[in-house]
N, C-alpha and C positions, 0 to 999 in steps of 0.2 A: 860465298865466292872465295875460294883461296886467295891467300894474302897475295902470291907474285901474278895473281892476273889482276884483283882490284889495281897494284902497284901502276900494271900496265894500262889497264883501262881510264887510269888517273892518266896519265903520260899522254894516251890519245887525245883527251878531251883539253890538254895545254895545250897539245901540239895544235888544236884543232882551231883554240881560242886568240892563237899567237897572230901578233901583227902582219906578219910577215903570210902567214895564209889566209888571213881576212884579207892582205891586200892585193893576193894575185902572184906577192911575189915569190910564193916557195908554191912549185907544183901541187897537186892531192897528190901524185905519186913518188912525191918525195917524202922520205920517214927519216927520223934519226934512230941512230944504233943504242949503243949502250953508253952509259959515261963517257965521257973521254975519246971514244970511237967516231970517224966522222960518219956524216949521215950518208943514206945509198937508196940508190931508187927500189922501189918493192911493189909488185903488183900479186904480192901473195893474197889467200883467200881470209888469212888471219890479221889479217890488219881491218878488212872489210868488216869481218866478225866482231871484232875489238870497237872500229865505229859501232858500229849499231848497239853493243854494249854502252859504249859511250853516253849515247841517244838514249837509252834507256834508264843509264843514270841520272840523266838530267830530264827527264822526262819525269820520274821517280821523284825526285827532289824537288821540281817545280808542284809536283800534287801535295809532297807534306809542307811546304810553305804555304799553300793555300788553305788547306786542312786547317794549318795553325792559325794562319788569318782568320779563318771564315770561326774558328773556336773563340779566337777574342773579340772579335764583331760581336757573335752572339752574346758574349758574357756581359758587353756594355748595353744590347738592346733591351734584353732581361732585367739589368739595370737603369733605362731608362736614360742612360747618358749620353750625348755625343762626348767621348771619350777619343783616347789619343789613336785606337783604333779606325775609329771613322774620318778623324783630322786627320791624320796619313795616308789615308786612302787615294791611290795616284790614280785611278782611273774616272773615265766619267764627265773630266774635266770640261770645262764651259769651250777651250779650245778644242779639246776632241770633240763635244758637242756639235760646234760651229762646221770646223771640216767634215764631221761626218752628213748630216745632214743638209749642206750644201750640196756631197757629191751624189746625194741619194736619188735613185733613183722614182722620180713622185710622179710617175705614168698613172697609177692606180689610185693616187690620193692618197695613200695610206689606208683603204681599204681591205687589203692584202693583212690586213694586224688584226681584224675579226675574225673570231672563230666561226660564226655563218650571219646570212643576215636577220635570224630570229636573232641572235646573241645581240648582234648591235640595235634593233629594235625594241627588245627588252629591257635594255639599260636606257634608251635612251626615255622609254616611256616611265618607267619606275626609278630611275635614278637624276638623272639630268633634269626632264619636266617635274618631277617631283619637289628635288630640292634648289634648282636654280627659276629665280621667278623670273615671271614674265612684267615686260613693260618697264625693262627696271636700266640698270647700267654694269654691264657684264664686261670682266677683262676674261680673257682665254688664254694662257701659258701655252705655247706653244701648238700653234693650231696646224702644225704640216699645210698638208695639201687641202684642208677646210674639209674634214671628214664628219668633224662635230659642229665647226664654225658652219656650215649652211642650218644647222636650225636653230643654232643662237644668233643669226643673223635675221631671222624673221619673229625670235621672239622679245629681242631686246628696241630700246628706245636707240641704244649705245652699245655699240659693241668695240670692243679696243683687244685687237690682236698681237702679243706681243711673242714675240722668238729671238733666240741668241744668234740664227743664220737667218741673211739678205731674204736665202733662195726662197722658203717658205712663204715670205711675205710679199717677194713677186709672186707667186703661184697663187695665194687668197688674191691681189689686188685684181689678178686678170680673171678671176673666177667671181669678186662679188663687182664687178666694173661698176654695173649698176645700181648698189646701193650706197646711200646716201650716208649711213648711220653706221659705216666701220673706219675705225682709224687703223694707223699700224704704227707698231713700237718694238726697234731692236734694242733687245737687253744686253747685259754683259755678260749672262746667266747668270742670274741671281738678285737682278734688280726689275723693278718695275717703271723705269725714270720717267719723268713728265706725267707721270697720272696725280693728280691732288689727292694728299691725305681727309680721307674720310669721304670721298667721292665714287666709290662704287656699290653697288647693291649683292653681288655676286661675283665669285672667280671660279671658272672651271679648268681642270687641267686633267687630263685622260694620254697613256702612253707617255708619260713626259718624264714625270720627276720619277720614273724607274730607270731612267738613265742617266738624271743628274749627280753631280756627288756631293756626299751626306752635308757637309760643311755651305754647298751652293743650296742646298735644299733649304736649311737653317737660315740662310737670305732671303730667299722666297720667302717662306715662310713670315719672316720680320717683315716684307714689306706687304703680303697680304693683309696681317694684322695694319697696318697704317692705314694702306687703302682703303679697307669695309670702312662702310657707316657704321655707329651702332645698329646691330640687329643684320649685320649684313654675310650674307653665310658664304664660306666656301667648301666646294668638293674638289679632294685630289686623290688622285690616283700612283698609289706608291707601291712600293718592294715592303713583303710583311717577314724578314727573318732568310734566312740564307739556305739555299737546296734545299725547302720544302716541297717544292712544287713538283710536275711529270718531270720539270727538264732543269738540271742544275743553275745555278743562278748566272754564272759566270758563258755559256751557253747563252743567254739570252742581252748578255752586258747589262746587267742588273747592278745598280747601286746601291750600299748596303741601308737597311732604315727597315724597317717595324710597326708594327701599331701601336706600340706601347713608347718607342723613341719617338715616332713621330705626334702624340698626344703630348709627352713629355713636352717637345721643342715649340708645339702650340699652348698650350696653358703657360710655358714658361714665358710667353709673348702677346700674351691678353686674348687669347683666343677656348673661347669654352667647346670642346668636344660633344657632340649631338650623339652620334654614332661613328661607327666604324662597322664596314660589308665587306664581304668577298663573297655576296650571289645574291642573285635577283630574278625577278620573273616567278611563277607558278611554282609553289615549294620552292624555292632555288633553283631552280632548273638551270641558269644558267651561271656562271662562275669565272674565277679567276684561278683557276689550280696551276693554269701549265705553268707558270712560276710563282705559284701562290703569293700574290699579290693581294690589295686591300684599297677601300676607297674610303678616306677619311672624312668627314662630315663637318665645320667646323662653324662656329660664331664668335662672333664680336658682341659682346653684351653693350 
C-alpha cells in the first residue's frame, strides 16, 4: 500500500477510534481536513473506501495477534507448562462462564452439542460406563441441562452436581425432582466447595472445561485431586492444542490446554494418568475432531 494512503487509512481508523465519534458527538459524515485546516462535511465515495480499508486493517492485525498467541500457547503446551501464556489468557473467564450459560438458551438440554445420537451413545457406553463406576459417589462439573447427569443419576449411590451458573442447577433440580440421591453445588469455577476431601469415587466433566480458562482448569484440577479417595478416578473433557481441529479454536470459544499440559497440571497434583482418547466406539468410529479435543483419564493412587 503506498505510504500517503497507509498515512490516510491510519487517520481514519483515529478518527474512527476518537471519543468524540464513539460518543455520538461528531457526525460519521463529518471528516477532518488536512493539519491545521478545519474539518468539513464529506459524503465522498473515498472516505467510505478508506473505512473499509480501515476495517481491514484492523481486522488484519486482530489475526496476527492471535497467530502469535495461539504460537506461544502452543510453545508452552509442548512444554508442558502453564506458562505466562496460558496465565494471561483473558477469555473463558468463570465470569464469562456464569453470564454466558445463565443467558443460554437450554430448551434442548444441551443436546444440540452431539454430533448424532450413536455419537452420544457410544461414549456413553465405552467411555463414561466404562470408566465412571457404578454404586459409587459421583461429582459432575458442570452438568448444563442434565444431558449426562440423567444416567449418573441412576448409576450413582450420590451424585453432587456442581456449576459456576444458578441457571443449570435450577434446570437439573426441576428435571431430577424425584430423586433422592442428587445434591447441587455452585462453584466460583474452579472450586469444588462443601464436598469432603477424600469423599468421592469418580468426577465426570464432558463440554466443560473446553471453555474454562487454563489457570481455572489448574483449580479444578487441584481440587479434583483432594476429592478422589485413593483409587478414585476422574474423566475430563478438554481442548488438546489450538486450530487442530475442522473448525478453528477460537470459533468454538475454546480454552487453551493439551494432553500433554493437561497430564503435566495432574501428575503435578497427585493424580496418575490412565489414558488419554480422542475416539471411541467400533475402530473409532466416533471422535472428537471438530475441535480436536481429548478426554483425559485420571487416578488418585
Amino acid at each position: 500500500m503506498h505510504v500517503a494512503c497507509v498515512r490516510r487509512v491510519r487517520a481514519v481508523v483515529a478518527r474512527e477510534r476518537s471519543p468524540w465519534r464513539r460518543s455520538g458527538w461528531l457526525p460519521r459524515h463529518v471528516s477532518f481536513g488536512a493539519p491545521g485546516m478545519p474539518f468539513h462535511s464529506s459524503h465522498s465515495g473515498s472516505d467510505a473506501t478508506l473505512r473499509r480499508a480501515a476495517g481491514s486493517v484492523r481486522r488484519t492485525a486482530q489475526r496476527l495477534k492471535w497467530a502469535w498467541e495461539d504460537r506461544r500457547l502452543i510453545a508452552e503446551q509442548e512444554r508442558g507448562v502453564l506458562g505466562p501464556a496460558h496465565l494471561r489468557w483473558r477469555g473463558n473467564s468463570a465470569a464469562e462462564n456464569r453470564v454466558r450459560w445463565t443467558g443460554w438458551n437450554w430448551n434442548r438440554r444441551g443436546e444440540e452439542w452431539n454430533a448424532c445420537e450413536e455419537w452420544k451413545r457410544a461414549l456413553i457406553d465405552d467411555v463414561l460406563c466404562r470408566w465412571i463406576p457404578s454404586n459409587g459417589v459421583v461429582v459432575e462439573i458442570g452438568p448444563g441441562g442434565g444431558r449426562w447427569s440423567e444416567v449418573l443419576v441412576a448409576r450413582s449411590i450420590r451424585l453432587i452436581l456442581v456449576d459456576v451458573s444458578e441457571r443449570p442447577l435450577e434446570l437439573c433440580r426441576e428435571r431430577f425432582n424425584d430423586a433422592s440421591n442428587v445434591e447441587y453445588v455452585l462453584s466460583s469455577g474452579s472450586d469444588l466447595p462443601g464436598i469432603a476431601s477424600g469423599s468421592v469415587d469418580a468426577v465426570w466433566s464432558f463440554d466443560v472445561f473446553v471453555h474454562v480458562a487454563p489457570s481455572d482448569q489448574a483449580g479444578y484440577i487441584e481440587e479434583i485431586a483432594r476429592v478422589l479417595r485413593p483409587g478414585g478416578v476422574a474423566a475430563i473433557h478438554h481442548a488438546d492444542g489450538r486450530n487442530r481441529g475442522e473448525m478453528p479454536s477460537r470459533h468454538g470459544w475454546r480454552a487453551p490446554m493439551s494432553q500433554g499440559l493437561f497430564a503435566a497440571l495432574a501428575l503435578e497434583r497427585g493424580l496418575r494418568v490412565e489414558c488419554q482418547l480422542d475416539s471411541w466406539g467400533p475402530d473409532g468410529r466416533y471422535d472428537l475432531s471438530g475441535y480436536a479435543d481429548a478426554i483425559t483419564i485420571c487416578r488418585r493412587d
